[in-house]
C-alpha positions in Angstrom: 24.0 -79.6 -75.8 24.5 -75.8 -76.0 23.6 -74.1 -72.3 21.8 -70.6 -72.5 23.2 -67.6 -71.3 21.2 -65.7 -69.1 21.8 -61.8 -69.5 22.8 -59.9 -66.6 20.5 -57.2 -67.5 16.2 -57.7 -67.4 14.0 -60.1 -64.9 12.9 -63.2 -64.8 9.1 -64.0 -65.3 9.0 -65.5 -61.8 10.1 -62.3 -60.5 7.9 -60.5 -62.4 5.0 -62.4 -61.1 5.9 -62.1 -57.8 6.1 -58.0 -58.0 2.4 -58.3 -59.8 1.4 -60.4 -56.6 2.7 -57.7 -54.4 1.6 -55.1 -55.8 -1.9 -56.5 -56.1 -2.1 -57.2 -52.3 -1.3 -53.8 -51.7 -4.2 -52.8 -54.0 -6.7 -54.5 -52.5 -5.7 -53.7 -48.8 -5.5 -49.8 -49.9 -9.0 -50.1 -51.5 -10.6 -51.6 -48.5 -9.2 -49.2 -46.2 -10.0 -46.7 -48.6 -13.7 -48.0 -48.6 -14.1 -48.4 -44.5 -12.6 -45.0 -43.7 -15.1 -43.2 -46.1 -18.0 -44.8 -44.7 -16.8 -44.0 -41.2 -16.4 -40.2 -42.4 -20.1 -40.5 -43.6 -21.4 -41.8 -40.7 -19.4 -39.3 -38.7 -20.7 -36.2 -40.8 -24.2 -37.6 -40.7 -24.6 -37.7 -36.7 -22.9 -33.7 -36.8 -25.4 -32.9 -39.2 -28.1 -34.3 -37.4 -26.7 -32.7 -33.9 -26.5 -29.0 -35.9 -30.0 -28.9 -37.1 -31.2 -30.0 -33.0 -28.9 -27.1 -32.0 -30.0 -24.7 -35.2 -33.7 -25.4 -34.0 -33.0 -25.0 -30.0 -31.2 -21.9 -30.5 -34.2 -20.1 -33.5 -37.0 -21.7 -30.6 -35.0 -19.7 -28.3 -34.3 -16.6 -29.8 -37.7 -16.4 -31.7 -40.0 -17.6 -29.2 -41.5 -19.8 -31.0 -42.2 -23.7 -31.3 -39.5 -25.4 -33.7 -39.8 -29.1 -34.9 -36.9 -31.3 -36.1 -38.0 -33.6 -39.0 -35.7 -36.8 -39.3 -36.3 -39.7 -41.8 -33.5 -42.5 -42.4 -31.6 -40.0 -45.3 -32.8 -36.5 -44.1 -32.7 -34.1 -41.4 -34.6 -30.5 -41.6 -36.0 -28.3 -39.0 -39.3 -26.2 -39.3 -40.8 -22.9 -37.4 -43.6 -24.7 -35.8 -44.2 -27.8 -37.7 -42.9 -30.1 -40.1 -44.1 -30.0 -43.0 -46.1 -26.8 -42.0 -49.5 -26.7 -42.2 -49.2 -24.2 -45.0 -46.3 -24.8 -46.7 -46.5 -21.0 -48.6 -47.4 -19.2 -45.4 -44.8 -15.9 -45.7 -43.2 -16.0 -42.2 -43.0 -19.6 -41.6 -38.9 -20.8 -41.7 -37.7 -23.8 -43.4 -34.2 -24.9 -42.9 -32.3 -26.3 -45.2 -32.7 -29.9 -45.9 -29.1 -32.6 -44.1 -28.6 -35.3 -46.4 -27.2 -39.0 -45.0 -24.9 -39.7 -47.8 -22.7 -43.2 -49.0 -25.1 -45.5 -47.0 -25.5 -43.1 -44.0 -29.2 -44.4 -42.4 -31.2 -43.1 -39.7 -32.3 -46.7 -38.3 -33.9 -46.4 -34.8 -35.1 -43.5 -32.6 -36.5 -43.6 -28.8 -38.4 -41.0 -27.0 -35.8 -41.3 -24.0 -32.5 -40.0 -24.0 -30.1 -42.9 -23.9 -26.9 -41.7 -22.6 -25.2 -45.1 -21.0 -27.9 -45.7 -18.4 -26.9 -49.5 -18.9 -30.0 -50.9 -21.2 -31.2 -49.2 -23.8 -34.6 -47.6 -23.9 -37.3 -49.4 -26.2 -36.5 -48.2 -29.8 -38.8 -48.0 -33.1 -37.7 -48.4 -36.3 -37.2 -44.8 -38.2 -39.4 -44.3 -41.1 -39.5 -40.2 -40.0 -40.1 -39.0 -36.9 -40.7 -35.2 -35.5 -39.2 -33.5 -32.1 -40.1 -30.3 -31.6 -38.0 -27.5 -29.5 -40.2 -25.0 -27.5 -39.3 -21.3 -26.8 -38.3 -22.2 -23.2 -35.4 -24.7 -25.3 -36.1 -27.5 -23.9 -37.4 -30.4 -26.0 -40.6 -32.8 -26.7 -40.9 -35.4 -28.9 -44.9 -35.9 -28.8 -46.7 -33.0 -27.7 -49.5 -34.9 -26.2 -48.2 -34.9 -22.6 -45.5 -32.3 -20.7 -43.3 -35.6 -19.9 -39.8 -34.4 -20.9 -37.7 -37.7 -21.0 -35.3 -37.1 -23.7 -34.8 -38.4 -27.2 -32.2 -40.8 -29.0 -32.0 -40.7 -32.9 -30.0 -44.4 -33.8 -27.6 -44.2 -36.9 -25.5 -47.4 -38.6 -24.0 -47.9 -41.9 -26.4 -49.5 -44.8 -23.1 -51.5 -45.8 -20.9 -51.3 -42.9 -22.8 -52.5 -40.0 -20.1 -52.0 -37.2 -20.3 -48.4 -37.2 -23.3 -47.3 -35.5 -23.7 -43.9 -34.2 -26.3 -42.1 -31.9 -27.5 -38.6 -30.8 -29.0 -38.0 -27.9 -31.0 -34.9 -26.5 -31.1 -34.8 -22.6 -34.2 -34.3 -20.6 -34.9 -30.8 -19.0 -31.5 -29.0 -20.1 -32.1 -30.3 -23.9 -28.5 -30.8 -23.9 -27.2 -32.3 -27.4 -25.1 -35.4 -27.5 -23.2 -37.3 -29.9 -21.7 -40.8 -29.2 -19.7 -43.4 -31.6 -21.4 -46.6 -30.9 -25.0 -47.7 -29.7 -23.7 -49.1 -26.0 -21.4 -46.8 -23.5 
């Protein structure tokens, strides 16, 4: 019976396999982390975008004196000089600012008209299909305009995919003070 040689030079095919095994594992580990650290940076850039359109309306209610409303719906943020949308959406005068975008499953879920800043329970919520705030030229804040209660407001964010990462901002009572915090319960 002849024996074969085995060349000194070149792999075998089991450790071939095993390098495509390895180098498969990697793969999918890198693409997952790729995947939940993308999310994360969406949900992060949607809760500053919703923060700097509060501040961007405080600051033109301030300055102008004039009433300036915040319009959020799950995937948008905009504010507008008195209302939103105005009365007369071609009145010359009347400000529009330009329209935030919640991008890679970014959603505005909840909001509360209380300022929930780690009190211990959370205020009641509703689900967010769009809601309005409006800023008034003193700065501070109401979310209804039927009554001169100033308790606050809480906008709830989480991940349409990616359910861990929730989000919230949160605009204090009298000072109108705008907050941002990584997770639903401080």
């Amino acid at each position: 019976m002849q024996r074969l040689r085995h060349s000194p030079y070149g792999f075998t095919l089991l450790e071939l396999l095993v390098v495509i095994a390895i180098v498969a594992i990697l793969a999918t580990a890198a693409v997952f982390s790729i995947t939940a650290g993308r999310n994360r940076r969406a949900m992060q850039e949607w809760t500053s975008d919703i923060a700097a359109v509060m501040r961007e309306a405080r600051s033109r209610a301030t300055a102008s004196g004039q009433r300036y409303a915040v319009e959020i719906t799950p995937t948008t943020a905009r504010f507008c000089q008195i209302d939103c949308p105005p009365n007369q959406p071609n009145t010359p005068g009347i400000e529009i600012g330009r329209t935030r975008l919640g991008l890679n499953g970014a959603r505005a879920v909840y909001s509360a008209r209380q300022a929930d800043i780690a009190v211990g329970a959370m205020p009641p919520r509703t689900s967010l299909t769009k809601t309005v705030l409006y800023f008034l030229p003193d700065g501070t804040m109401d979310s209804d305009l039927t009554n001169s209660d100033l308790d606050g407001f809480t906008v709830y964010l989480q991940h349409s995919t990616s359910s861990s990462y929730k989000y919230r901002v949160a605009v204090l009572p009298l000072s109108s003070e705008i907050r941002t915090y990584d997770s639903w319960d401080d």
